[in-house]
C-alpha positions in Angstrom: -0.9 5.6 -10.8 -4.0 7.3 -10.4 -6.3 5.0 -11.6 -4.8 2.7 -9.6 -4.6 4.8 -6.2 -6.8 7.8 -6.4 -6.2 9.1 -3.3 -2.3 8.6 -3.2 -0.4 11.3 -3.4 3.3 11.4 -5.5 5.3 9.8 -2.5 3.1 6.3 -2.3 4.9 3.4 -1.2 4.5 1.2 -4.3 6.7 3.9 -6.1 9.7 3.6 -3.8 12.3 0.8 -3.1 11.1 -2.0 -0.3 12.5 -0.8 3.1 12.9 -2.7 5.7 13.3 -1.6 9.6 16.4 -2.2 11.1 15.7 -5.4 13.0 14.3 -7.1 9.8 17.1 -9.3 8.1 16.5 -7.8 4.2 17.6 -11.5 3.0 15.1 -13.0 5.0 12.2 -10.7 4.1 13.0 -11.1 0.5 12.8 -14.9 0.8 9.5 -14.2 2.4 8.4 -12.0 -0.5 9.1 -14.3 -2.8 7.3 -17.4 -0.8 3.8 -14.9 -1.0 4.3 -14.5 -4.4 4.2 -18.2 -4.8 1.4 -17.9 -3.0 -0.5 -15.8 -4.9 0.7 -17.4 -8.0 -1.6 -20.3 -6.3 -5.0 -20.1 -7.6 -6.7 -21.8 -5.4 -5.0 -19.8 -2.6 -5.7 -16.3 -4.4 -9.3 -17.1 -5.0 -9.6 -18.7 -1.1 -8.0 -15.6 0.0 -10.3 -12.7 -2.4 -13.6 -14.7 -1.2 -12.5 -14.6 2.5 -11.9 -10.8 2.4 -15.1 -10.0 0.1 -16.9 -12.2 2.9 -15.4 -9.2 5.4 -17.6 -6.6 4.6 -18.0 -4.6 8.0 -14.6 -4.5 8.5 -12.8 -4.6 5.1 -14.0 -1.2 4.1 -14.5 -0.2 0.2 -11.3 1.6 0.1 -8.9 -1.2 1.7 -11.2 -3.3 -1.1 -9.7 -0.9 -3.9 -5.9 -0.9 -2.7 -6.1 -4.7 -2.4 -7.3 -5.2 -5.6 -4.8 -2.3 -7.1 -1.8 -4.2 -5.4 -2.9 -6.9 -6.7 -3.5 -6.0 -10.3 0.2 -4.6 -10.0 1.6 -7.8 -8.8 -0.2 -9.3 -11.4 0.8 -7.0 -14.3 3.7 -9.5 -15.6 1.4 -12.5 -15.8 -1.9 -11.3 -17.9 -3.2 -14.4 -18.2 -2.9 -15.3 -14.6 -4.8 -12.6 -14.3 -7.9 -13.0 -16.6 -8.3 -16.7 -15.3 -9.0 -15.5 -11.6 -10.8 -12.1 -13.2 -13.4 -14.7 -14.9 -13.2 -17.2 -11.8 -14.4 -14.1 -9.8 -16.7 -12.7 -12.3 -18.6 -15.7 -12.8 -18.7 -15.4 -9.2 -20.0 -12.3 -8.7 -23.2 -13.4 -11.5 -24.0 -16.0 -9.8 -24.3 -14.5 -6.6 -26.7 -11.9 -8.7 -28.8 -13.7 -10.3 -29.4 -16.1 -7.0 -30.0 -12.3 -5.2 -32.2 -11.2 -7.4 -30.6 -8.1 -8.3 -29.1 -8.3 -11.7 -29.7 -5.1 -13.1 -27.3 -3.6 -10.3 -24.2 -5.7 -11.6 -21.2 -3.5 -12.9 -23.3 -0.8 -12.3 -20.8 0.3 -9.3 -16.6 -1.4 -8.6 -17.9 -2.4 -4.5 -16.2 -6.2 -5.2 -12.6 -7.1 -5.7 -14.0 -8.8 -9.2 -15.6 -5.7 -10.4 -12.3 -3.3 -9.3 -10.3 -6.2 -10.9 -12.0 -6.1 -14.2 -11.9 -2.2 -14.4 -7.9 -2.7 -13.3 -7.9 -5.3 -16.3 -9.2 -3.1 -19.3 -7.4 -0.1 -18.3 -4.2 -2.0 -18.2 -4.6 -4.0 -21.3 -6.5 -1.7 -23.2 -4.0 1.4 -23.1 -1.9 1.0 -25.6 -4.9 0.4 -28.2 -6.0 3.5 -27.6 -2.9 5.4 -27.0 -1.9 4.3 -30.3 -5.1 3.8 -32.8 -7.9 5.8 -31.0 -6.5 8.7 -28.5 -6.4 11.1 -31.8 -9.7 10.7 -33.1 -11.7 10.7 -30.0 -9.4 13.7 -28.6 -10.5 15.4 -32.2 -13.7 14.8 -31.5 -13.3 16.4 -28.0 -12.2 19.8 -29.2 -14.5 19.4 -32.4 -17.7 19.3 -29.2 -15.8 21.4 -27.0 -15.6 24.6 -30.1 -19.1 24.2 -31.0 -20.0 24.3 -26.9 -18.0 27.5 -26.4 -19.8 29.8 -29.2 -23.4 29.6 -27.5 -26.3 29.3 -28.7 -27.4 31.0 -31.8 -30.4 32.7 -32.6 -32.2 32.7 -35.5 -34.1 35.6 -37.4 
């Protein structure tokens, strides 16, 4: 949750049940749930609708950039490779628009796009259990194996 939404505190509204206000019909919001899901399940109508808002830069701000992509890597997290099609759709995007720029040695070097948040959003989801299960001990070894030798000091020699 917090790589996700660093900023959210423990009561964010993707961990709680949908509520709806009292004049919405809940039947009738769910069928319109499920119609936007359909239409991000469209690829042509996710990638139409990730372009327009990366087009927004003055007024789709780097944080509303970040929760769009998080939302959408969570509605996403059922259909992996759903997922990596628009991630490499975007990314080849995002090199193109580089190289034409000129400015290639800046690429991945900070998550401003919705492709580049996406991508992070991508490895740490399917990545985790890898190293939950084959690397966590080793490199957390390593950690306290750095961390020791860091906590006596230096050592002088006669």
């Amino acid at each position: 949750m917090k790589f996700l939404f660093p900023t959210a505190k423990d009561d964010h509204p993707i961990l709680k049940p949908v509520q709806f206000q009292s004049s919405v019909d809940p039947n009738e919001a769910s069928k319109c749930l499920a119609i936007f899901k359909q239409l991000i399940l469209d690829k042509e109508v996710l990638l139409i609708m990730i372009r327009t808002l990366e087009e927004q830069r003055g007024s789709f701000n780097l944080q509303e950039r970040r929760n769009m992509t998080s939302l959408l890597s969570v509605a996403l997290q059922d259909n992996w490779s759903y997922a990596t099609e628009i991630l490499m759709v975007l990314l080849n995007d995002l090199m193109r628009a580089s190289f034409v720029r000129g400015n290639n040695k800046l690429l991945f070097t900070r998550t401003e796009s919705v492709a580049e948040k996406l991508l992070t959003n991508w490895l740490c989801f399917l990545l985790y259990p890898y190293i939950k299960e084959h690397i966590g001990g080793p490199l957390f070894i390593l950690f306290r194996a750095i961390k020791s030798q860091l906590e006596k000091g230096p050592v002088d020699a006669i």
